[in-house]
Each structure stands twice: as structure tokens, then as C-alpha cells.
N, C-alpha and C positions, 0 to 999 in steps of 0.2 A: 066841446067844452074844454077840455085836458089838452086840444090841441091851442085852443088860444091861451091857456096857461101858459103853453111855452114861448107861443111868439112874445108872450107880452113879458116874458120874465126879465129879469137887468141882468143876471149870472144864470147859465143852464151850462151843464156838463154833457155831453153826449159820449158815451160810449161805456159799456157793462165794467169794463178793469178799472177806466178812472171813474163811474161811479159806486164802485166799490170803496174804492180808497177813498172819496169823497164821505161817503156814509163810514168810514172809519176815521177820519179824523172832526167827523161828528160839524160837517159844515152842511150840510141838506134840509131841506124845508121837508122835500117830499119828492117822489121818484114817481117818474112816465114809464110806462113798460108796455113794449106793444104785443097784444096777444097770439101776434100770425109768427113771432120772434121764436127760434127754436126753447125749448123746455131745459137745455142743458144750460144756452148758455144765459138766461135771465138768472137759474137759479140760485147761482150767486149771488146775485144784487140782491133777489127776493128775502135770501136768509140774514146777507147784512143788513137789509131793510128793517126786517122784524127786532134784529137784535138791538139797532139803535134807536127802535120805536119810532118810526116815520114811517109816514102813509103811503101808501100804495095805489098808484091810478092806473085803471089800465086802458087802452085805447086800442080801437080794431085794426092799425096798418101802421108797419112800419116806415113804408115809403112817405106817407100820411107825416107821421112823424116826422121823419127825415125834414118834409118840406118846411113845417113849422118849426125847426130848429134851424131853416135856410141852409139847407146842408141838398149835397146832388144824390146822395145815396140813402138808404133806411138803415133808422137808428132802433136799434132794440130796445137801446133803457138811457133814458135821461132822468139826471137831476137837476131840480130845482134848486141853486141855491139860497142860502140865509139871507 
């Protein structure tokens, strides 16, 4: 489900720093975070998540991820943009 979110999205952000700053300059619909993604480093995103009140999806693999973001590597946390 979360994974065709992202293929089908027009703007996604990949990566936990620049969805951070995404979720800080308040352009995010909603963030993908992948469960198997270490604990340290989602939980940044997690807390600027909550702070700018956007929902949180989470999905079982980051390589998963990765694919449906058309990327060769696994993506910890993407955003959905606005």
C-alpha cells in the first residue's frame, strides 16, 4: 500500500536529513519510514514528524522502499511532498 504511495507520488524526498528539513520548512504531506531502518537514525524524522503534525506510514523493508522510490540502495524515510 505505502509502497505504491511512493511510486505514484509527483515530489518524494528520500533521505532522513533532507526529510527532516522538508518536515521543517512545513512542505510534507506525510512520511514513509521503513521498520528494519535503524531506531537512531528515523528518530529524527519521527520527532519532526510529530512536531509538524504529519502522519506517519510505516513499511516492512527498506530496500522495498528504496525500489519504489527507483533508487539502487534502501531508503530509511521518505517524504511525501505537498
Amino acid at each position: 500500500m505505502s509502497y505504491e504511495k511512493v511510486a505514484q507520488a509527483k515530489q518524494i524526498i528520500v533521505g532522513t536529513k533532507q526529510t527532516v528539513r522538508a518536515l521543517k520548512d512545513g512542505k510534507v504531506r506525510e512520511v514513509v519510514i521503513a521498520e528494519d531502518a535503524d531506531e537512531t537514525i528515523v528518530r529524527k524524522v519521527v520527532e519532526a514528524a510529530n512536531v509538524a503534525h504529519v502522519p506517519i506510514c510505516k513499511v516492512d523493508s527498506m530496500k522495498k522502499l528504496g525500489k519504489a522510490c527507483k533508487i539502487e540502495v534502501g531508503a530509511a524515510a521518505v517524504a511525501i511532498i505537498r
